[in-house]
N, C-alpha and C positions, 0 to 999 in steps of 0.2 A: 821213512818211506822210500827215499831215493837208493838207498842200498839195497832194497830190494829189488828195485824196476831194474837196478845193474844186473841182480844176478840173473833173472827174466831174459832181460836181453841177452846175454852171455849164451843163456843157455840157446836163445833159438837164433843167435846168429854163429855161434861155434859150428854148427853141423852144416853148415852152409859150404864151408871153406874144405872140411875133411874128403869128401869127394876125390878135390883137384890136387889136393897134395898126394905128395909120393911116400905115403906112411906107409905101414906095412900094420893095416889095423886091420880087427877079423873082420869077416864080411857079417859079423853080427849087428857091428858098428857103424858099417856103411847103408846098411840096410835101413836101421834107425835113421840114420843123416838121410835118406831117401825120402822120410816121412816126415821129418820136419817143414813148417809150411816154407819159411822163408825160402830153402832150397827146393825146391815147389818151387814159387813164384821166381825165384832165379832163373829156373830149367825153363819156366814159363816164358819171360822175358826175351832167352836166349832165341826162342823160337817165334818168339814176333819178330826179331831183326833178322833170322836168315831167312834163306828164300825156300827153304825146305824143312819141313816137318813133318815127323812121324803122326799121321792122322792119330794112332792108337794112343801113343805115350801123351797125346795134347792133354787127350779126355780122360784119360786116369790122371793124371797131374790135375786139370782143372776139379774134377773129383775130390781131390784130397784137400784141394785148397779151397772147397765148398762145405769136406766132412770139418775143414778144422774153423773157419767160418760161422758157419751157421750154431754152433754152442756156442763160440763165444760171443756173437753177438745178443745173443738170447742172455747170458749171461750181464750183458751193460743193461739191456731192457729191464728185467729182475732188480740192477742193482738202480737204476734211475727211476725205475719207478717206486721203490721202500724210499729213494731221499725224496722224493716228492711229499711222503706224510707229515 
């Protein structure tokens, strides 16, 4: 079980970093990396410690990290309520 949770995490914290590096990836890549949650909640972060934010990009960000939320929490309810039987 534990090799999998690694590649889990791999996958949603790699897209996190691809942003700020200086790669030269298509903007297919980057666009994806933009919808992953953790970068999300990074971009999130960033903007409670400065003293300026874009009102627009707050609430699409908090948006996508409510679209990627709300299944998966429905998904542990599902799974904890079958080990309940």
């Amino acid at each position: 079980m534990s090799g999998w949770v690694a590649v889990i995490v791999l996958v949603l914290v790699i897209p996190t970093y691809l942003p700020s590096l200086a790669l030269n990836l298509p903007e297919v890549v980057l666009t994806a990396a933009n919808w992953s949650p953790l970068t999300v909640l990074a971009a999130l972060f960033q903007y409670s410690l400065s003293g300026s934010a874009i009102t627009s990009e707050f609430w699409s960000k908090l948006g996508v990290v409510l679209a990627w939320s709300l299944p998966l929490y429905l998904i542990v309810v599902w799974k904890v309520s079958r080990s309940d039987r």
